[in-house]
N, C-alpha and C positions, 0 to 999 in steps of 0.2 A: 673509814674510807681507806685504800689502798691505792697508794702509789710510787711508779717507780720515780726513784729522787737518785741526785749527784747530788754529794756533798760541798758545799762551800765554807773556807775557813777564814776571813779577813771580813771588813769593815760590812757591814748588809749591803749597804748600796753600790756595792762591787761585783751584785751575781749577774748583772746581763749576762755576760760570758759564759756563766754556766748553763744560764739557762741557750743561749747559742748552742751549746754541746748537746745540751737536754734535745732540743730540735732535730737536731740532726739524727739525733739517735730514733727519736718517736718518728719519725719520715722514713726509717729504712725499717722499722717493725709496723708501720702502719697504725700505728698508737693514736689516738686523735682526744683524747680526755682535756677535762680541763686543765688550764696550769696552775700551777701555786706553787707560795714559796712557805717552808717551816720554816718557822726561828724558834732557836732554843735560850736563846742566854739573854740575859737583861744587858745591854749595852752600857747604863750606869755601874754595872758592877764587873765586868767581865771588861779585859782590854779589847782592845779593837782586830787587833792581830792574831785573837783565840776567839771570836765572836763564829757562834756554828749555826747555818743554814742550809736547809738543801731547795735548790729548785727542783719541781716535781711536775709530774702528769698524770691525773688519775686512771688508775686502770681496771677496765671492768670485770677483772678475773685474775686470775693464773697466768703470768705471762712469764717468759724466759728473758734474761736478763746476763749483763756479761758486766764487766770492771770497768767504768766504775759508778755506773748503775746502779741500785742496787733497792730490793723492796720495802718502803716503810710503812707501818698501819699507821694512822693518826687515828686516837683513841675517841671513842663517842662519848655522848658526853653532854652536859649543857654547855651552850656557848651561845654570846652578847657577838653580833654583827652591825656594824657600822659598814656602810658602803661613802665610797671614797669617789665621787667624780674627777677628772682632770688628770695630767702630768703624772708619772711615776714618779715624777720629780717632788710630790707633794707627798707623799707618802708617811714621811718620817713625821710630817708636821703632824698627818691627821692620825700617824698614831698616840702620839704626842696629846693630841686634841680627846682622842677615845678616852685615853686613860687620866686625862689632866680632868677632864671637861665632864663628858659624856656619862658615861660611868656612875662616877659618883652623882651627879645630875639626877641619873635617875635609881639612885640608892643598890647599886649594881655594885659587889663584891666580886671582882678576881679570883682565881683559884688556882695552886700549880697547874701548871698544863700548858699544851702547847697556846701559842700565837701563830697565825697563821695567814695567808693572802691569797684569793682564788682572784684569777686577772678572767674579766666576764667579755670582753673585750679585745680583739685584736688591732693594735695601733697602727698596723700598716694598714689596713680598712675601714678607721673608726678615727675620724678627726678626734684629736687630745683630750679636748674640751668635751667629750664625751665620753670618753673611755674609764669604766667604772671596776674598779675592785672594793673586793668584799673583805675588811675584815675580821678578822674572827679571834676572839680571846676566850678559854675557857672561863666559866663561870659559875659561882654558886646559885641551887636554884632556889627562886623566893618562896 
């Protein structure tokens, strides 16, 4: 999958902003893809203040892109999706719950690779209590 992302560098639950920026930019290119956010660092291991995210908008092709935009591929792949109803605000929990719970639950090994969030959902249209992301941990396949 291919999308253009802005980088984010501080705490994960810090990128509304970025993704604010991301918007703005995908409205003047006419970009309309889904949204998502990559994360790359384990938050147990990495400080808080070097944790790297980008908010992203999938794109269906070749697009031109300016600073500080910029194209990332998210690599294919096998990958475990857990869908998350409710608050952006529960997020941390349920990925918490993916990887605590779920997972191993159902004999589901991890693999390096990305961690990722595709928002299915717009909250300005989609009372909370409904608003569902997907997400996505690469994984080994059984």
């Amino acid at each position: 999958m291919t999308a253009a992302c802005i980088r984010h560098i501080s705490v994960y639950r810090k990128i509304g902003p970025v993704f604010g920026q991301l918007a703005e930019w995908a409205g003047r290119t006419g970009i309309a893809g889904s949204m998502l956010a990559n994360f790359f660092d384990d938050p147990h291991k990495v400080p808080e203040d070097q944790l790297r995210s980008d908010a992203g908008v999938v794109v269906p092709g070749p697009v031109e892109v300016e600073p500080p935009v910029e194209i990332r591929q998210i690599e294919g792949g096998t990958y475990v999706v857990w869908t998350h109803v409710g608050h952006y605000e529960g997020l941390a929990d349920a990925w918490f719950q993916f990887f605590v719970k779920h997972l191993p639950e159902a004999g589901i090994t991890p693999r390096v690779g990305p961690c990722f969030e595709v928002y299915l959902d717009d909250p300005e249209t989609t009372p909370w209590e409904r608003v569902r992301t997907e997400l996505y941990t690469a994984a080994n396949a059984k």
